[in-house]
C-alpha positions as CSV (number, residue, x, y, z in Angstrom):
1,X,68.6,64.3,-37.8
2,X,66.0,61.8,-39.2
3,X,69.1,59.4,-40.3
4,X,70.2,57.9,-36.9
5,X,66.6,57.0,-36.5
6,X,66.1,55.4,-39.4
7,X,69.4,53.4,-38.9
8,X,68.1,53.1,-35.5
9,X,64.9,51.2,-36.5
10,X,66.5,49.3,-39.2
11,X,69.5,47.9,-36.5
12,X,66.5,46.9,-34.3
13,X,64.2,45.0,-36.8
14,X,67.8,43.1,-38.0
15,X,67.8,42.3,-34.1
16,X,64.4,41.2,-34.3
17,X,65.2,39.1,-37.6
18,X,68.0,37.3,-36.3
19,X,66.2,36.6,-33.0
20,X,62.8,34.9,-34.2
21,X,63.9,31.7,-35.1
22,X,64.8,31.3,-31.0
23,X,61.7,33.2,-29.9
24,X,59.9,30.0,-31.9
25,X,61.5,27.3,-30.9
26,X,60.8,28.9,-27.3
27,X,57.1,29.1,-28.0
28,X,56.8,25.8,-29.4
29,X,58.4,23.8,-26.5
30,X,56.3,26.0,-24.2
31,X,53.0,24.7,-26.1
32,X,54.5,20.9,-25.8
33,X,55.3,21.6,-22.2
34,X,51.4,22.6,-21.7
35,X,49.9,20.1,-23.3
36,X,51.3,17.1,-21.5
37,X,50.7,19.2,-18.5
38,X,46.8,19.6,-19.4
39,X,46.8,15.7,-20.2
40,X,48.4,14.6,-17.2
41,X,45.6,17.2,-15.3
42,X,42.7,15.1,-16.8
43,X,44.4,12.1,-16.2
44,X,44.5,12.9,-12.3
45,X,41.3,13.7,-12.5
46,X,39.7,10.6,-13.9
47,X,42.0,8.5,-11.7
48,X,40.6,10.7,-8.9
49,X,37.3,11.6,-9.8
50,X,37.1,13.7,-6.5
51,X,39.7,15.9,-7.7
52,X,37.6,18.7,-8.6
53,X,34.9,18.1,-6.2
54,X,37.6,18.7,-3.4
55,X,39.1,21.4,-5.9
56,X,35.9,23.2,-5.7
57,X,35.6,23.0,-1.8
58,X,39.0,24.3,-1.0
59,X,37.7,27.5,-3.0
60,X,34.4,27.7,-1.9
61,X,33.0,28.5,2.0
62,X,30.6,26.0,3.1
63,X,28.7,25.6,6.2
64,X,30.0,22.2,8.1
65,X,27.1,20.4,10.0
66,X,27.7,17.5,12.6
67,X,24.9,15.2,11.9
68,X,23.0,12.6,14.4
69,X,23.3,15.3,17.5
70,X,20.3,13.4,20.4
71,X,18.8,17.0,20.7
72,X,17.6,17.2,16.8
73,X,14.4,18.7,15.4
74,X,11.8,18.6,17.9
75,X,9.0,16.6,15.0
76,X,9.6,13.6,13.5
77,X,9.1,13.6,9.5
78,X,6.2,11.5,8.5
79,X,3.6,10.9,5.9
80,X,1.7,14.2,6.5
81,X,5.0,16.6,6.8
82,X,5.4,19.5,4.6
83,X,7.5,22.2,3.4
84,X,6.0,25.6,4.7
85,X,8.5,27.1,2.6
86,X,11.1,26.2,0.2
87,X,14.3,28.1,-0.9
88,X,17.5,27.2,-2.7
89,X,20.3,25.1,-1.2
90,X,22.3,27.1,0.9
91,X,25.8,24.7,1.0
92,X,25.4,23.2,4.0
93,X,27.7,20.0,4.2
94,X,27.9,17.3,6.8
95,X,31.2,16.7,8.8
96,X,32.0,13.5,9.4
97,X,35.4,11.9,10.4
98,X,36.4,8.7,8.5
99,X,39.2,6.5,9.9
100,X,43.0,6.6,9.4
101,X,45.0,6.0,6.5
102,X,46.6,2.9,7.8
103,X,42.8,1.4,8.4
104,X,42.3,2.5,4.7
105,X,45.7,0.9,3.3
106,X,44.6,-2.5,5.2
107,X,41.6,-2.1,3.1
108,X,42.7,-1.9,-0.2
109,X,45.8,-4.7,0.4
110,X,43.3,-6.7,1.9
111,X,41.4,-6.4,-1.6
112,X,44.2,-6.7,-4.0
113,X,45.4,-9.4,-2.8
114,X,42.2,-11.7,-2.7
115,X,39.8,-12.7,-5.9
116,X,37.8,-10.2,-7.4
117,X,34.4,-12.3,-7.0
118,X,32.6,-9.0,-8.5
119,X,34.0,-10.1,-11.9
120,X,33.0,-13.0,-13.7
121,X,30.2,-14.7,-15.9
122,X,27.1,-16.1,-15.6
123,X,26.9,-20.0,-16.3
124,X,23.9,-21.9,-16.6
125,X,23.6,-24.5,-14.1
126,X,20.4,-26.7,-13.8
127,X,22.0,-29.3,-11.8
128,X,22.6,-27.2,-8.7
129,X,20.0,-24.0,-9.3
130,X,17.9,-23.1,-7.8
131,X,19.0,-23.0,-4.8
132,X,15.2,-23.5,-3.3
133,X,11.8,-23.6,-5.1
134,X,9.5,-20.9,-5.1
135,X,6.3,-22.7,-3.9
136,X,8.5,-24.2,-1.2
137,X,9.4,-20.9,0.4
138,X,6.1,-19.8,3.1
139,X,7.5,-16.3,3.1
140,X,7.6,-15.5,-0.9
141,X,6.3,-12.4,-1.9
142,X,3.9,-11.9,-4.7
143,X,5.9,-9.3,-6.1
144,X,8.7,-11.3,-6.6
145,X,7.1,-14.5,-7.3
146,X,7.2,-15.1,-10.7
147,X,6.6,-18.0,-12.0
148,X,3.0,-18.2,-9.1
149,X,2.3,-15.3,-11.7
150,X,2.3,-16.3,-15.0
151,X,6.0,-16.2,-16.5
152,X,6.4,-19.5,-18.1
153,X,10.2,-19.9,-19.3
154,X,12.0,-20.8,-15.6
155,X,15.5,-20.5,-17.1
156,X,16.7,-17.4,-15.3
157,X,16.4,-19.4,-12.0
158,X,19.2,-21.5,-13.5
159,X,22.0,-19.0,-13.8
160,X,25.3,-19.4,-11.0
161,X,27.9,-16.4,-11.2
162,X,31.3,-17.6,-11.7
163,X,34.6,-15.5,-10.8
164,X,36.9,-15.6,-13.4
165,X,39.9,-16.8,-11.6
166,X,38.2,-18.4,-8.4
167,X,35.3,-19.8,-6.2
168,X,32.7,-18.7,-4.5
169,X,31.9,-20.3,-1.3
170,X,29.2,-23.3,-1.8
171,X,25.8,-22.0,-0.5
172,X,25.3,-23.7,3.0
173,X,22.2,-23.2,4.9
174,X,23.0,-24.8,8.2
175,X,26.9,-23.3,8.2
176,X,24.8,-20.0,7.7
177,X,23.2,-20.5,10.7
178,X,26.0,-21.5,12.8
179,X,27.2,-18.2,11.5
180,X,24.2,-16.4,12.7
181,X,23.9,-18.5,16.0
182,X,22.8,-15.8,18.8
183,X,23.4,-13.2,16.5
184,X,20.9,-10.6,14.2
185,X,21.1,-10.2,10.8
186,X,19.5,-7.1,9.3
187,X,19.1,-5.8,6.3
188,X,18.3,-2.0,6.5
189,X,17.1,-0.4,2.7
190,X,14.3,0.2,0.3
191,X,12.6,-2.8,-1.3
192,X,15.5,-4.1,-3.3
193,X,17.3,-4.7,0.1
194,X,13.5,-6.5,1.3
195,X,14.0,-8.6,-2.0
196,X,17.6,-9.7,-0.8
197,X,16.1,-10.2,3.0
198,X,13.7,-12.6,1.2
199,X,15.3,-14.2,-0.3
200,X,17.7,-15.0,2.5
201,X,14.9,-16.2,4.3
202,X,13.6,-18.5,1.5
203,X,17.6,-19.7,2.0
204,X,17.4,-20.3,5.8
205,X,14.2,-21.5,6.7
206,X,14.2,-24.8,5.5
207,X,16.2,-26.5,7.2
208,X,14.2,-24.9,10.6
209,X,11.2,-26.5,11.4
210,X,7.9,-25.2,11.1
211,X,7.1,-25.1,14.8
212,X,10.9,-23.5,15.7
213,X,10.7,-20.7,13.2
214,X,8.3,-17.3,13.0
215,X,8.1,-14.2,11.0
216,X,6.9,-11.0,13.2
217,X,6.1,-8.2,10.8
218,X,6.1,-4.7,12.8
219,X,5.2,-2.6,9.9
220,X,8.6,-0.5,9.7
221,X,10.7,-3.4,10.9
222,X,10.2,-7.4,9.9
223,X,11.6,-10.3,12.2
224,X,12.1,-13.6,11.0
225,X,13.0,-15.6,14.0
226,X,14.7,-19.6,14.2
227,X,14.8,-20.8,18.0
228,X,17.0,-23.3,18.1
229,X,20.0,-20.8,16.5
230,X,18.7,-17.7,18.8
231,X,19.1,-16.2,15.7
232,X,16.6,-13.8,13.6
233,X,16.9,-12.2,9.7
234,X,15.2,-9.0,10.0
235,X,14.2,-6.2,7.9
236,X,14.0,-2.5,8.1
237,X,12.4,-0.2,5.7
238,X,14.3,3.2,5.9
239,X,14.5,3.9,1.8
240,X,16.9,6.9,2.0
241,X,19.0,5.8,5.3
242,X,18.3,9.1,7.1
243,X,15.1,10.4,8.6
244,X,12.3,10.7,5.7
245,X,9.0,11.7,5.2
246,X,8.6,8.1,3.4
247,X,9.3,6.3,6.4
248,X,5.9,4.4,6.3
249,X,6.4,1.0,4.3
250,X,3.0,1.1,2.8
251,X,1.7,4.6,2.5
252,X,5.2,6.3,0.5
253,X,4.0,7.4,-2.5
254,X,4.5,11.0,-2.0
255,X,4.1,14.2,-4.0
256,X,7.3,15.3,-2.6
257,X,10.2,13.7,-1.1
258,X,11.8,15.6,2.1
259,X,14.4,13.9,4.3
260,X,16.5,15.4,7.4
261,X,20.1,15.6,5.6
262,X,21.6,15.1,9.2
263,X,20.0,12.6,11.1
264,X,19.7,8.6,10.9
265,X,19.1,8.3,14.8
266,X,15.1,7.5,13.8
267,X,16.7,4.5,12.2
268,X,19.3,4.0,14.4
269,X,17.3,3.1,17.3
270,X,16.3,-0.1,15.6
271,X,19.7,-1.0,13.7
272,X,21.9,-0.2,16.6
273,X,22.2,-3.6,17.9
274,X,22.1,-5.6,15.4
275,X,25.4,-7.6,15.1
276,X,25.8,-7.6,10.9
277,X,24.1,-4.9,9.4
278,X,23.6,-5.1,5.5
279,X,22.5,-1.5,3.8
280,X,21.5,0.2,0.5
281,X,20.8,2.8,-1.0
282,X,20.2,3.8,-4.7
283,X,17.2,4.0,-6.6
284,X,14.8,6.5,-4.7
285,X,17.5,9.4,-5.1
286,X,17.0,9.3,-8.8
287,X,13.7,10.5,-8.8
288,X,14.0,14.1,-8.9
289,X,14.9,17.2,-6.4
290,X,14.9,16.3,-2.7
291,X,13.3,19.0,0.0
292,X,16.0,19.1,2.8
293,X,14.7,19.8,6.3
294,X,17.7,20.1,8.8
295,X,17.1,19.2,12.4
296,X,17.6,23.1,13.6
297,X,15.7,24.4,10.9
298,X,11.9,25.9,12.5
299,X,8.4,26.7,10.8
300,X,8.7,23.9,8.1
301,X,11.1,25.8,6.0
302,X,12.5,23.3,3.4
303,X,16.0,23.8,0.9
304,X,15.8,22.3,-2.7
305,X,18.9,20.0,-3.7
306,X,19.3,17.5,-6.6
307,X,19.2,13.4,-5.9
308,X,22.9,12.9,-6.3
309,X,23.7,16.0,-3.7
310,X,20.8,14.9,-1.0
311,X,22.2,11.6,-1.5
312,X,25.8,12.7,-0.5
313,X,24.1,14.8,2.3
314,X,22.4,11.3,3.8
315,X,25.7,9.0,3.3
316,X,27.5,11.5,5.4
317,X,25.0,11.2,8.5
318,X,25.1,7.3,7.9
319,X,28.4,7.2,7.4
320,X,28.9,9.4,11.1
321,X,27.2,6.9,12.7
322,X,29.1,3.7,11.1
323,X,32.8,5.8,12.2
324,X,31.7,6.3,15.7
325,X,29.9,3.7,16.6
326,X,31.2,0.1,14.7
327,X,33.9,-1.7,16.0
328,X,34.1,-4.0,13.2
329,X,35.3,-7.0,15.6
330,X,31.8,-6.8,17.3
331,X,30.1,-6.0,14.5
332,X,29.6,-6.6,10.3
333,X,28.6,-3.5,8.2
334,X,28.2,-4.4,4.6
335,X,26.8,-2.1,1.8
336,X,25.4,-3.2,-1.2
337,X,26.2,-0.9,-4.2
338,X,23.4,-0.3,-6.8
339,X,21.0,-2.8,-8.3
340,X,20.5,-1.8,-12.2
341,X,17.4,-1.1,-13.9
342,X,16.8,-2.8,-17.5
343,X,14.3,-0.5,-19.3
344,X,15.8,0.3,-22.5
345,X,16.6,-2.9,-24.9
346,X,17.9,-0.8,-27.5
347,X,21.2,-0.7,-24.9
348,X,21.6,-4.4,-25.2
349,X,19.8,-5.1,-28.7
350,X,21.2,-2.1,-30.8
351,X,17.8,-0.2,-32.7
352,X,15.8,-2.3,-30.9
353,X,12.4,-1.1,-28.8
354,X,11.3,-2.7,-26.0
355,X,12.7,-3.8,-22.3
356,X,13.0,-6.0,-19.9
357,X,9.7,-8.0,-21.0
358,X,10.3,-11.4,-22.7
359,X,14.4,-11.1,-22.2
360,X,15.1,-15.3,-21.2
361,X,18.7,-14.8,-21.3
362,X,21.7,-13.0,-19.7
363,X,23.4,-10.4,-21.5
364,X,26.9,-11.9,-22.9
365,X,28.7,-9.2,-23.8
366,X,31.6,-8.2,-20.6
367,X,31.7,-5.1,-19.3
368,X,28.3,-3.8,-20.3
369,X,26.6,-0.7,-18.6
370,X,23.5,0.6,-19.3
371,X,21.8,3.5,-18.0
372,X,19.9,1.9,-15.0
373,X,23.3,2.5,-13.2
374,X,24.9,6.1,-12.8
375,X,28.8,6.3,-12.0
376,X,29.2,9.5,-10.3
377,X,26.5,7.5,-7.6
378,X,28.9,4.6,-8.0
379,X,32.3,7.1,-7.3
380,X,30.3,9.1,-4.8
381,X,29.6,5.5,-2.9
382,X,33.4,4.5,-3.4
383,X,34.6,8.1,-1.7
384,X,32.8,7.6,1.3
385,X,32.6,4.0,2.0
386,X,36.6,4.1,1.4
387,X,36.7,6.9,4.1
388,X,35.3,4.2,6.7
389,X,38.4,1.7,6.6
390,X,37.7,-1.4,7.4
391,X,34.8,-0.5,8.9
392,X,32.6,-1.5,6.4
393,X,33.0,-4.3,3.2
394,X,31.5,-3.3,0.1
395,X,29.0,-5.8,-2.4
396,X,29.4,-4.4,-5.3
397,X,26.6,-6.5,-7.0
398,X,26.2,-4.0,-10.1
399,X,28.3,-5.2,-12.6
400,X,26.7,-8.8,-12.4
401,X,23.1,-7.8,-12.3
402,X,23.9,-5.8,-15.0
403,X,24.2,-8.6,-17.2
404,X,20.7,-10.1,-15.8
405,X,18.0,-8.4,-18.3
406,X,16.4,-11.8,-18.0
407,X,15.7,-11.5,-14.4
408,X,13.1,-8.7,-13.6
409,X,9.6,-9.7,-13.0
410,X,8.3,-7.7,-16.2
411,X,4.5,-8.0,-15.9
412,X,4.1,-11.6,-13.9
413,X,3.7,-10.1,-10.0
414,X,1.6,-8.8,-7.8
415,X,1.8,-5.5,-6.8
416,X,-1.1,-4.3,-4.4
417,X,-3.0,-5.3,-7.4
418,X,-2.6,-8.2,-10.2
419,X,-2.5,-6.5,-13.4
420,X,-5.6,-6.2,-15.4
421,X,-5.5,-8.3,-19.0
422,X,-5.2,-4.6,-20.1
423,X,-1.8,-3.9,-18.3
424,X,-0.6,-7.6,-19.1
425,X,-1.2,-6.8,-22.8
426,X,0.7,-3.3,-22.5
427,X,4.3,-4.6,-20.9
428,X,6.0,-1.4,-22.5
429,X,4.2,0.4,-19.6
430,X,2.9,-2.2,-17.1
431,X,6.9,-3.9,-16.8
432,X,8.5,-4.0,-13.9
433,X,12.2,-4.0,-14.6
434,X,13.4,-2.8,-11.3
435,X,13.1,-5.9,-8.8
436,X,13.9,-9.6,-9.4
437,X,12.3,-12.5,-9.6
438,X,13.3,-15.1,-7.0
439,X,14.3,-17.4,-7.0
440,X,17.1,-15.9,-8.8
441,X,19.5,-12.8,-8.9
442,X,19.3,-11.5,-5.0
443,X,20.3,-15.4,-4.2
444,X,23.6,-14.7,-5.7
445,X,24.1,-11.7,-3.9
446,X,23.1,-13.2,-0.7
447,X,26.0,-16.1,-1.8
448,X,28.4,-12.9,-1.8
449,X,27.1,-12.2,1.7
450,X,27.7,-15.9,3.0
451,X,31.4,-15.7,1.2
452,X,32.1,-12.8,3.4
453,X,31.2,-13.6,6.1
C-alpha cells in the first residue's frame, strides 16, 4: 500500500522539476513588470508633486471650511490676543473654488509661448545702473539705505538682469505713470513687499514735482500720492495675508504667532479697490508653529499647525477672495514668489564660514539654490496660484535673487537702532541678509512688474 504513494510523490516532484524553469521566467518578468511600474509612480509624482498630497486627501475625512464669510469671529486679532487654550490641529481645510480648466490652459499657452524673463544672468552695467541714486530718493529708508550707512563698495547697484533669449522692457518712469494714470497701485505684504513699494517710489517720484507729489503714512496702510496722474503707490502691511495678531507694523514682535486661517476680510477692506494689486508672502511662515484661531471658534481656544500647513490654510482664504471677486479686465493681481535669504556662505563658497557680509559680487554659477528658499513653499505657491487662471500672473523673482549674495544690507542699516561698534564688529550675528539694499535687487523686480504690465 505504501508504493502508489511513493510513486505518487515522486510523479509530482518530476511535475514540479519540469515546471520550474516556467514558474521563473514568470517570476522574473513579474519583478521587471513592477519595477518600471514603481519608477513610472515616482516619476508622476515628481512631475506632480501634489500627487500624494491629493492621494492622501481622497483617503482621509477632512473638515471643509468656506473662508471670508461677513459674519466671522466677533474680535479682531491684535497685538494683545491670546490663546486661552491650545490643542492639536484638528484637519480643518479651506474650500475654495479656482477657475476652469480652459482659464488655466490660456495660462500656461500664454506662458510657453512668450520669453521666460525669470531665467537669465546678471550683467554688470555701469552705464545705465542705477536706475536712481540713493540720496536722490526723499522717501529711502534707513533700513535699506546702504551706502548713507557705511557700505563702501557701490558695485551691487550696477547689476541689470538679462533673459537669456530676450528683453526686458526699458525702465520708463513717465510710461509708468501713464500706466498708473487714475489708477492705485498697491503692494499688500511683509517688509520685503515695503522694500519693493520703495523702491518703486524712489522710481516714480522723480519725475513729479515736489509740490504735486505726497506720502500719507496711516500706520497699517502707506499712500504715496502724484496729482497730476491721479495716481497713488501704496502700501499695506498684512505679513501673513489673513487676519493676524501681527497686524500692527511697528509693535510685531510677538512670543507667538496666531492668525484666523479663514479670513482676509480685515485686509480686504483696504485692498479691495485697488485696481493692480501686487502680494507676498514667504518669510514669516518659516518661523516656527502657527496658533490657528478660526472665526467660529469661542473662549480663545487656539489649534497648533506647522508654517508650511498654516501657510496653505491662509493662501486658500486669499486665494477665495482673488476667485470671487477679480475680474482680471478691471483689475491686475500679481504675486511675487519668495525672496531668498543668504546666510550660509559655505553654500556658495564650499567649506567656507561666513554669509552675506563682505559678498561684492553675484553668484555665477546657474541654477543655484540655497537654503534661504524652500520648494515645497515654491510647489505649494505654484498649486494654488495655478488654480486661479488667469486671474493672477506670477513674479517668480527667486531664482534671480538667488544669485544676488552681494545685495543684502549685512550690517550698514538702520534698524530702529544703528548698530553699536560692537554689533558692526560681530557681522556673523549683527548681518542682515534678509532685505536688500536699494538701490538694487527690488528695482529689478519692479522692472518685471513694469514688463507686465
Amino acid at each position: 500500500m505504501a508504493l502508489p504513494l511513493t510513486i505518487s510523490m515522486s510523479n509530482k516532484w518530476s511535475r514540479k522539476k519540469r515546471h520550474f524553469p516556467l514558474l521563473a521566467v514568470l517570476l522574473l518578468v513579474f519583478l521587471a513588470f513592477s519595477v518600471i511600474y514603481i519608477e513610472f509612480s515616482i516619476q508622476q509624482i515628481h512631475q506632480s508633486p501634489d500627487h500624494v498630497l491629493h492621494s492622501q486627501r481622497r483617503t482621509s475625512s477632512f473638515t471643509y471650511v468656506k473662508p471670508n464669510l461677513p459674519k466671522g469671529a466677533s474680535e479682531v486679532l491684535d497685538g494683545s490676543s491670546s490663546c486661552n487654550s491650545t490643542r492639536n490641529y484638528s484637519g480643518k481645510k479651506i474650500r475654495w473654488v479656482g477657475t476652469d480648466a480652459e482659464s488655466n490652459q490660456r495660462r500656461s499657452t500664454s506662458q510657453e509661448n512668450s520669453c521666460d524673463v525669470f531665467s537669465g544672468k546678471w550683467v554688470f552695467d555701469n552705464q545705465s545702473y542705477p536706475l536712481y541714486k540713493e540720496s536722490d530718493c526723499p522717501y529711502m529708508s534707513d533700513q535699506l539705505a546702504c551706502h548713507k550707512h557705511g557700505r563702501s563698495d557701490l558695485l551691487y547697484q550696477h547689476w541689470r538682469w538679462q533673459p537669456h533669449n530676450c528683453n526686458l522692457k526699458r525702465w520708463d518712469a513717465t510710461e509708468m505713470w501713464e500706466k498708473l494714470r487714475g489708477k492705485r497701485l498697491m503692494f499688500v505684504g511683509d517688509s520685503l513687499n515695503r522694500g519693493q513699494w520703495i523702491s518703486m517710489v524712489c522710481l516714480l517720484q522723480s519725475v513729479i514735482p515736489a509740490n504735486k507729489r505726497s506720502m500719507t503714512p496711516n500706520a497699517q496702510l502707506t499712500i504715496f500720492r502724484a496729482e497730476e496722474y491721479n495716481a497713488t503707490v501704496e502700501f499695506l502691511w498684512a505679513p501673513l495675508l489673513v487676519e493676524s495678531n501681527s497686524d500692527d507694523p511697528v509693535n510685531h514682535r510677538l512670543s507667538e504667532r496666531i492668525i484666523r486661517p479663514d479670513s482676509v476680510l480685515k485686509h480686504s477692506a483696504q485692498w479691495e479697490h485697488a485696481d493692480i494689486l501686487v502680494f507676498n508672502s514667504y518669510l514669516w511662515w518659516r518661523q516656527g508653529p502657527v496658533k490657528l484661531q478660526w472665526s467660529g471658534e469661542e473662549n480663545g481656544a487656539c489649534e497648533e499647525l506647522d508654517g508650511l500647513g498654516a501657510m496653505e490654510l491662509a493662501m486658500g482664504a486669499w486665494a477665495d477672495w482673488v476667485a470671487s471677486k477679480v475680474i482680471p479686465l478691471k483689475k491686475h493681481v500679481f504675486f511675487v514668489t519668495m525672496s531668498p535669504t543668504h546666510f550660509w556662505k559655505g553654500e556658495w563658497e564650499a567649506g567656507s564660514k561666513g554669509n552675506c557680509y563682505n559678498e561684492t559680487r553675484p553668484i555665477d554659477r546657474e541654477g543655484h539654490w540655497g537654503s534661504g528658499s524652500d520648494l515645497a513653499t515654491m510647489r505649494l505657491v505654484d498649486k494654488i496660484v495655478s488654480g486661479l487662471g488667469s486671474k493672477v500672473t506670477v513674479i517668480n523673482i527667486t531664482q534671480l535673487s538667488e544669485y544676488r549674495k552681494d545685495g543684502h544690507p549685512s550690517i550698514y542699516r538702520k534698524f530702529w537702532e544703528t548698530l553699536s561698534p560692537q554689533q558692526l564688529g560681530n557681522p556673523a550675528s549683527y548681518s542682515d541678509c534678509i532685505h536688500w539694499c536699494l538701490p538694487g535687487v527690488p528695482d529689478v523686480w519692479n522692472e518685471l512688474l513694469f514688463h507686465f504690465l
